[in-house]
N, C-alpha and C positions, 0 to 999 in steps of 0.2 A: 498370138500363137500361129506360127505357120503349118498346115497342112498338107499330110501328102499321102492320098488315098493309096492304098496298096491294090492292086490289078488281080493281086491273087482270087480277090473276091469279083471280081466283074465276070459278065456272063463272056465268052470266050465265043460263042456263038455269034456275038456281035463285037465285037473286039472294037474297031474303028468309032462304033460310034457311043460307043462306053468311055475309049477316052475322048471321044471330042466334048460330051455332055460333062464329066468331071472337071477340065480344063474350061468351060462356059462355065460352070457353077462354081468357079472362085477357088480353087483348089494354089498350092504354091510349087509343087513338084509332081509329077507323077512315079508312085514307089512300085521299082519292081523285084519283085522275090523271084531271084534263080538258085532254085535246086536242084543238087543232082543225085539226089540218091544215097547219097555216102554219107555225106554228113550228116545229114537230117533223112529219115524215110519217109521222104515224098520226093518226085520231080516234077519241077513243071516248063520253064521254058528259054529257048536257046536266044544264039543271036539273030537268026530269020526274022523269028516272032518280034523281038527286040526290036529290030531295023524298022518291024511295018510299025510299030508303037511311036518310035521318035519319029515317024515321018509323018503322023496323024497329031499327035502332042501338041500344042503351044506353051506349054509350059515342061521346064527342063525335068531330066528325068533323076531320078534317087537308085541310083540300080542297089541290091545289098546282094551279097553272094555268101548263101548259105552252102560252102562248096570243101569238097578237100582238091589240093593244087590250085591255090590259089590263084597265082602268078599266071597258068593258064588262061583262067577266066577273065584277069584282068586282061591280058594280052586279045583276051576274043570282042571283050565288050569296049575297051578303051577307045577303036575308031566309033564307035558312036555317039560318043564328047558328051556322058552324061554330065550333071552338075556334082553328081558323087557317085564314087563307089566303095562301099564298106565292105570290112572283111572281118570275120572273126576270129579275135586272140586268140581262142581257142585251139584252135587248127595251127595257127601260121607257126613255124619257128623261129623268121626273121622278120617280124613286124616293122622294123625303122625302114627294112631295104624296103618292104616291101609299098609302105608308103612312098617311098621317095620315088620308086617305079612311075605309082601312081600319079602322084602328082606330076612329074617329065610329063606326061600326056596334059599336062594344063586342066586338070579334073581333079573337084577336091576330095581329101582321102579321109576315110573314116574306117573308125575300128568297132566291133559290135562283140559285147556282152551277153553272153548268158545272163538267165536269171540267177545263176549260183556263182558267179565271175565275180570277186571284187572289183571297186574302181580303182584301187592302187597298183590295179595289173596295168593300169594306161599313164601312170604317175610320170614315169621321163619318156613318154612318147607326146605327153597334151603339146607341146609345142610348135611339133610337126605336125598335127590333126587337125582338121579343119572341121571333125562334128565327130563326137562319141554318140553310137544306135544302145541305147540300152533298153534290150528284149525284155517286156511286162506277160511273156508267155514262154514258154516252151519252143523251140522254130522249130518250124515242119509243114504246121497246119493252122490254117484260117479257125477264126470262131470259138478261141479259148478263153479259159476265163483271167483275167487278169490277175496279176502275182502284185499284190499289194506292199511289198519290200521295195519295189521301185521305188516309190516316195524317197527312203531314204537314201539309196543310192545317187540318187537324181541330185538333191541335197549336198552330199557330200562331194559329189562329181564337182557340182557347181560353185562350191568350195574352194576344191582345187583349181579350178579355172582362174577364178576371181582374184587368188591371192597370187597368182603369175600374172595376172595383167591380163590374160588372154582372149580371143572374139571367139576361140570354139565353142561351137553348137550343141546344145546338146538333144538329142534327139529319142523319142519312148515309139515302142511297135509293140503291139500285140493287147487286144479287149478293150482300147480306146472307148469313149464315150462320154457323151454331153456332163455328164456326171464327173468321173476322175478327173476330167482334162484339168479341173477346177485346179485341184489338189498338187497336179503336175506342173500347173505354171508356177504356184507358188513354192514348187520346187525347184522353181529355176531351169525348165524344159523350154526351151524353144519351138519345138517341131514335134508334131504325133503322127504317126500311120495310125490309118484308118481305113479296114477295109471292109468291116461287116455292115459295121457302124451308115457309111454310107452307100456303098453298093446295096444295103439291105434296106435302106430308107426309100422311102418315097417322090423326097425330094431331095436331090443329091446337092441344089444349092442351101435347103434351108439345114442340112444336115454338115454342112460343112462352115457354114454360119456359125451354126450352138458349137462348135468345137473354137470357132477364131475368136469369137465372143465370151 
């Protein structure tokens, strides 16, 4: 199981060395949640903040854009060559263009789920997708409880993956823990955010362990 702690939950105070400690503790992405307000009622942060992030990082970043105009955002975050940027079906109108944007930048694209989204909404885009985000919360806000329907989504996602052939990823955010994570590999997840989970921990290496574990 790959890792990739979400920034939402680090203390912002110390920013720098919140990721250098997550990146030393074994982490595989660093996940950043940008919102702007519209989509989700929360915001939290631009590409300023973003730039000081990759240039502290050792490991690539996960940016997800919890945003309306998309295409904006990608255009703002794309010079800073994360490893993904995901966008929500929900919002877009032209999901295919809008991957293929994404990708011309050499950056993989991903599309993100709601909890109430089916997986059939990504049926003839999985080809061009490089990792489906399927939301295990509400997006907005840190420290919710986990929507236990993922399981089968996750399932069925990886389903569809498997009978095209395909290497997409598939990826769960929101209420992580040493607990579920169980439940989500053998649902065929690759990848979890986790921000409470470990920015609330103690030890951010041994809490990023029991989730790869």
């Amino acid at each position: 199981m790959m890792v990739a702690p979400s920034i939402l939950s680090a203390d912002f105070g110390r920013l720098n060395d919140e990721i250098k400690a997550i990146c030393e503790a074994g982490c595989d992405f660093v996940h950043v949640d940008v919102m702007d307000g519209h989509f989700v009622p929360n915001m939290t942060i631009g590409p300023v903040v973003v730039s000081a992030v990759a240039k502290v990082a050792t490991k690539p970043l996960d940016i997800h854009l919890m945003v309306e105009n998309n295409t904006f955002f990608v255009e703002l975050f794309a010079p800073l060559k994360p490893e993904f940027i995901s966008f929500h079906i929900e919002e877009e109108k032209h999901p295919h263009r809008l991957i293929q944007k994404i990708k011309s930048y050499g950056i993989g694209a991903a599309v993100v789920l709601n909890p109430h989204t089916p997986p059939s909404l990504v049926e003839y885009l999985l080809e061009d997708l490089d990792m489906v985000l399927l939301m295990s919360v509400n997006p907005g806000f840190g420290g919710q409880k986990f929507i236990s329907s993922v399981y089968q989504k996750a399932k069925k996602l990886r389903e569809m993956i498997d009978a095209r052939g395909l290497k997409t990823l598939i990826e769960v955010d929101g209420g992580v823990n040493d607990t579920n994570v169980k439940e989500l590999k053998s649902a065929g997840v690759d990848m979890v955010v986790a921000g409470n989970y470990v920015f609330g921990s103690s030890s951010y290496k041994d809490a990023i362990s029991s989730l790869k574990q």
